[in-house]
Phi, psi and omega in degrees: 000139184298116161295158189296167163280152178301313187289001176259339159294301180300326215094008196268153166256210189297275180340349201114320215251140163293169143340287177295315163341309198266338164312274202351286189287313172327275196329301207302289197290027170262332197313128190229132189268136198247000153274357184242133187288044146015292203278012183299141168222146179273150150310299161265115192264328188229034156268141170325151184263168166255337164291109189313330163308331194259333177313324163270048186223301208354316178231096175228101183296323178286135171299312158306320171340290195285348117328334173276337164307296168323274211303332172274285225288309181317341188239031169061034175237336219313297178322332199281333183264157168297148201293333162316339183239031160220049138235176197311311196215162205251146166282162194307292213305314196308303193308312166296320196302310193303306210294328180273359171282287145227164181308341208274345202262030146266306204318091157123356196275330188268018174282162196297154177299166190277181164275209195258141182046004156322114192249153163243129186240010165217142159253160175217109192250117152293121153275045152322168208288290182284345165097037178330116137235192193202111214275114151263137193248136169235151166215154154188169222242144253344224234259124160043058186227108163224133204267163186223164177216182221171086185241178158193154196284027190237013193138291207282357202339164198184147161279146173283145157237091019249168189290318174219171189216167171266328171251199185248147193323182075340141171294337182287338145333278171339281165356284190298328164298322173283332172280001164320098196250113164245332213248013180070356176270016122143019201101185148277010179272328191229002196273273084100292178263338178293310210283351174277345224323294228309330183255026172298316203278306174312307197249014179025091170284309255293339170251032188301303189237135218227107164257114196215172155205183180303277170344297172248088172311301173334308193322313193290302226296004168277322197268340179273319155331321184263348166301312191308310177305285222313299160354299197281295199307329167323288199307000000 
């Protein structure tokens, strides 16, 4: 019989990580806040929203974009900008024009299209080079049915867990979708950052990913609470 490996005596997996590694990070994205409404549930994905900022934001795919927005509407300008950079997604050509202003101007532009009554109800915004994300989406299909996707601009098109409900999520519910963990660095709310440590300290991650949506207000302020933990446990 073969001895064992040292790295099979940790527990380390495919990834790298130990055994305790993968405890850690599981305990962080498990972490539940008691300022925050769990049990929220939306009526609806395709009803108005009531902040009119966020009714135009709600599927506006680019990052800087939906920044550029914010900033004219806040300054009483809105009219002033082009009606081009306020729909949801930008033609290819538009998009390359953006990307050479700088990479982060790329951010979000290149995701996949929507389907038809298709919603974005999470965002997952990287401070990446190019400004990454990454959409969760809902639609829906027959009767009191609505589907879910996991897309980003690489591609990666992914099935939800779960793919579909008869109503719209609980936030812990969302969570938990978003907190779908195969490799063991905690999900997408938080893998994102576990998987840097080594350069944490260097590159001040502590606001690398930024999780928010229209729907679910709580949503930032749970993921910026466990980056904080995540943070605090660095130092």
């Amino acid at each position: 019989m073969n001895k064992e490996t040292e790295v099979e005596k940790k527990g380390i997996n495919k990834y790298g990580l130990s055994e305790g590694e993968r405890k850690a990070i599981k305990d962080l994205a498990s972490q539940r806040f008691d300022f925050i409404n769990y049990k929220y549930q939306p009526e609806s994905y395709w009803k108005n929203l009531d902040d009119p900022l966020n009714e135009i934001l709600k599927n506006v795919t680019g990052t800087q974009r939906r920044g550029m927005i914010t900033d004219y509407w806040d300054a009483g300008k809105l009219e002033e900008l082009d009606d081009r950079l306020l729909t949801d997604e930008l033609e290819v050509k538009e998009s390359e024009i953006l990307g050479r202003i700088h990479p982060s101007f790329m951010g979000g532009e290149y995701l996949p299209k929507y389907l038809p009554l298709e919603m974005e109800i999470a965002r997952i915004e990287l401070k990446s080079t190019t400004s990454d994300v990454i959409s969760v989406r809902a639609r829906p299909i027959g009767q009191d049915k609505i589907a879910y996707r996991i897309v980003d601009e690489y591609e990666s098109d992914e099935t939800a867990i779960p793919a579909t409900s008869s109503d719209p999520l609980t936030l812990i519910e969302l969570i938990q979708m978003i907190d779908y963990d195969e490799d063991g660095y905690g999900g997408k709310g938080i893998g994102y950052n576990t998987s840097l440590n080594e350069f944490a300290i260097e590159s001040e991650l502590r606001n690398f990913t930024t999780v928010d949506s229209m729907y679910y207000h709580d949503l930032y302020y749970h993921y910026d609470a466990v980056h904080e933990k995540w943070w605090e446990g660095l130092q």
